[in-house]
C-alpha positions in Angstrom: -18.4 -76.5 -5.7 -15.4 -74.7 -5.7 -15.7 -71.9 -8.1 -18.0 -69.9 -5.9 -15.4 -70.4 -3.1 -12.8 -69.5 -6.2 -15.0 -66.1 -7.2 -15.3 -64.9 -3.7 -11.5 -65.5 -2.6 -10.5 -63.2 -5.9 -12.9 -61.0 -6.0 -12.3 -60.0 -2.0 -9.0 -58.3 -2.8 -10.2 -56.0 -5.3 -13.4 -55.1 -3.3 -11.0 -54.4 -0.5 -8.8 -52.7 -2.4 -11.3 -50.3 -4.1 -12.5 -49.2 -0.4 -9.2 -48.3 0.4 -8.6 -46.3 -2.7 -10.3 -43.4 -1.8 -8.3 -40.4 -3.0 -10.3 -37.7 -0.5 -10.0 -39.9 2.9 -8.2 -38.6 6.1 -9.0 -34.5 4.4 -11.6 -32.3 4.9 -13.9 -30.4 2.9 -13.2 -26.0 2.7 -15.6 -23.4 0.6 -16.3 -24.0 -2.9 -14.6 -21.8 -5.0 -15.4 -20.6 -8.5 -11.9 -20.9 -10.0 -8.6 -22.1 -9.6 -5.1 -20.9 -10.6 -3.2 -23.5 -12.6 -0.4 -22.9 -10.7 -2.2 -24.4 -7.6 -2.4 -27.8 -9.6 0.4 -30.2 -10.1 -0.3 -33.0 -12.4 -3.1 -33.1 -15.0 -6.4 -34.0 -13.7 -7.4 -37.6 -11.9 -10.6 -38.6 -13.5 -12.4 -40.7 -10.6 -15.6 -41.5 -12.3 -18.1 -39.7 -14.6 -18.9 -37.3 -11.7 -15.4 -37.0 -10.4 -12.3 -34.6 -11.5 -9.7 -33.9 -8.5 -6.5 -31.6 -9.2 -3.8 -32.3 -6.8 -1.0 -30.5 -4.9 0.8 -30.8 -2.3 -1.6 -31.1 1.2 -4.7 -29.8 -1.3 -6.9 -31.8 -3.6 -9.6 -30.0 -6.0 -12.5 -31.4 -6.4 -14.8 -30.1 -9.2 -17.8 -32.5 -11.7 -19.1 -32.0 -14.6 -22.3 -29.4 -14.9 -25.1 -31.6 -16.4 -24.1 -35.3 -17.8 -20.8 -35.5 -19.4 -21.5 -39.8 -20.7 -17.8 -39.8 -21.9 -16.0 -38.6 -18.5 -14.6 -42.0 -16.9 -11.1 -43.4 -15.9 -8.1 -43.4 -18.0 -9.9 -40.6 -20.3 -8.0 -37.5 -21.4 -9.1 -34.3 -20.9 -8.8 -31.4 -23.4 -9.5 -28.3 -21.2 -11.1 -25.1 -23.2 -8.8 -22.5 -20.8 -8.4 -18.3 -21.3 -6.0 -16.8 -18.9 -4.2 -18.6 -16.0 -7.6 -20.0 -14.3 -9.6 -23.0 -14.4 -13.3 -21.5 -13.8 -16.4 -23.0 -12.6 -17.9 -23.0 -16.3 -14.9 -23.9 -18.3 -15.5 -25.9 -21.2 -14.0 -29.6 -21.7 -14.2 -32.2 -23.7 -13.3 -35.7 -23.5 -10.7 -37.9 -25.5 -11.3 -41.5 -25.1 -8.4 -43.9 -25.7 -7.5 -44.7 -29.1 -10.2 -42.6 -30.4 -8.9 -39.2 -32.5 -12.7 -37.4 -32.4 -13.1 -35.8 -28.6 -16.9 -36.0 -27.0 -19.2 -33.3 -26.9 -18.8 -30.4 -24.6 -18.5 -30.6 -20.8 -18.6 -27.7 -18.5 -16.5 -27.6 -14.7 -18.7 -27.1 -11.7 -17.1 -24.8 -8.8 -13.9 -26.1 -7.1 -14.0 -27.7 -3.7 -10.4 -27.6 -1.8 -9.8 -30.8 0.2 -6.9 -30.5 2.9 -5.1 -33.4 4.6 -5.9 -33.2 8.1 -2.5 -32.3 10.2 -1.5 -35.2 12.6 
């Protein structure tokens, strides 16, 4: 009788926790854009699901997904990024290193770029 009780008490934080987590609360949504210049992004990518990429700096968050199904795009992936010039473009090829594997996925393309600003208090 008490391991339902048990399940429900542990399993509370995390479902707490995971609605709390969202990286694009508290900004709002600008124009899509069709590419990016690295220089606008800090750190590597943050992979949020399989339909999820955000590039962060400072106030501005990139949001971009996968064109068509990319199966091997999840959390704690690495991306290897197919770039020419100084731009990330809508179109770009990826692919998709899983942990402890050496052979990256098939070939994913970027969607168009959505900026996401923090909303000035």
């Amino acid at each position: 009788m008490r391991a339902p009780w048990l399940l429900a008490a542990l399993a509370l934080p995390f479902a707490l926790g995971a609605a709390a987590k969202d990286p694009l609360a508290g900004r709002v949504a600008g124009k899509p854009v069709n590419c990016i210049d690295t220089g606008m992004v800090g750190n590597g990518p943050i992979i949020v699901d399989n339909k999820t990429i955000l590039y962060q700096r400072g106030r501005r968050t990139w949001k971009t997904s996968p064109i068509g199904a990319c199966p091997a795009l999840r959390p704690l992936t690495t991306l290897i990024v197919i770039q020419y010039g100084s731009q990330l473009c809508r179109n770009d090829r990826f692919r998709v290193l899983e942990p402890g594997v050496s052979i990256p996925s098939a070939v994913c393309r970027f969607d168009a770029f959505t900026p996401y600003d923090r909303v000035k208090k």
